[in-house]
N, C-alpha and C positions, 0 to 999 in steps of 0.2 A: 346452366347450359341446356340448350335444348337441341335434343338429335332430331325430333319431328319433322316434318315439313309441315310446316301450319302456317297460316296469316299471323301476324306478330298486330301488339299496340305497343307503342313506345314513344316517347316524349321528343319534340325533335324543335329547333327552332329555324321556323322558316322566313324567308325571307318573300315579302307578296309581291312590292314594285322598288325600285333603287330610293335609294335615299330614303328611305322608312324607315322605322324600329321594328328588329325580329319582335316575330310572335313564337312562344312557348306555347305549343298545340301537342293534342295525343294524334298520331298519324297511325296508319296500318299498313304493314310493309309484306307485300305478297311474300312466299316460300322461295329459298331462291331455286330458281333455275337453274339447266344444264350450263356445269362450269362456273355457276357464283357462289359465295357464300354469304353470309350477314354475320356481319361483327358488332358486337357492341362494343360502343366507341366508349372511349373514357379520358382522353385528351383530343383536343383538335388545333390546327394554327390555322386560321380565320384570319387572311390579310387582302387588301385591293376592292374594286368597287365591281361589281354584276352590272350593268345593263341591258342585257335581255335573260329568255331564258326562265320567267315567272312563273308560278312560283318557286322555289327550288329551297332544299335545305343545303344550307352553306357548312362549309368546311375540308378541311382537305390536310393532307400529311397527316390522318389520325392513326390514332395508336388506340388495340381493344385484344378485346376475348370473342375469338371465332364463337360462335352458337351453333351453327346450322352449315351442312354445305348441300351442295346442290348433288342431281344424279351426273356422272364424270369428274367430279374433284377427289381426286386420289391424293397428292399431298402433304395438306391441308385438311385437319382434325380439328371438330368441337374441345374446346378447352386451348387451343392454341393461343398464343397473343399473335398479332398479325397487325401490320404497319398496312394502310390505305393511303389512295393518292388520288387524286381527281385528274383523271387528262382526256381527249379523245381517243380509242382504239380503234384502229381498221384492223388488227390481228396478223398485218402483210409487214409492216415496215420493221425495219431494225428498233422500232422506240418499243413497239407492243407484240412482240413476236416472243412469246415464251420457252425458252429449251429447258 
């Protein structure tokens, strides 16, 4: 677990253009910022086809160990497990609007 805020290296697999084979690459993932955190992931459910958007690492619905949170996440603590989800946010609508 790490409370730092620091640049991370971590193994991710990315996807370059559709219908390719991921690449297994080391990436660097800034600290996070006000209100995110970074979880390491430890399951993922990876289903359907990307067509734009490249490169991007895939995955969505994961499940991990919070590491790090940003300055404004009260919460949410290092050492938590925490479920991830990939969607768009505008932060207004009933879908992403957090109470």
């Amino acid at each position: 677990i790490c409370d730092s805020l620091q640049v991370i290296k971590c193994k991710a697999a990315v996807a370059w253009e559709p219908d390719k084979p991921l690449v297994i690459e080391e990436i660097e993932v800034a600290p996070p910022q006000a209100n995110e955190i970074h979880v390491k992931v430890r399951d993922i459910n990876s289903e359907g086809k990307h067509k734009d958007g490249f490169p991007t690492v895939l995955g969505h619905e994961g499940g991990g160990i919070v590491e790090s949170a940003g300055p404004g996440v009260t919460e949410i603590q290092p050492g938590q497990q925490h479920q991830t989800f990939t969607s768009s946010v505008d932060g207004k609508c009933t879908y992403t609007v957090h109470t």
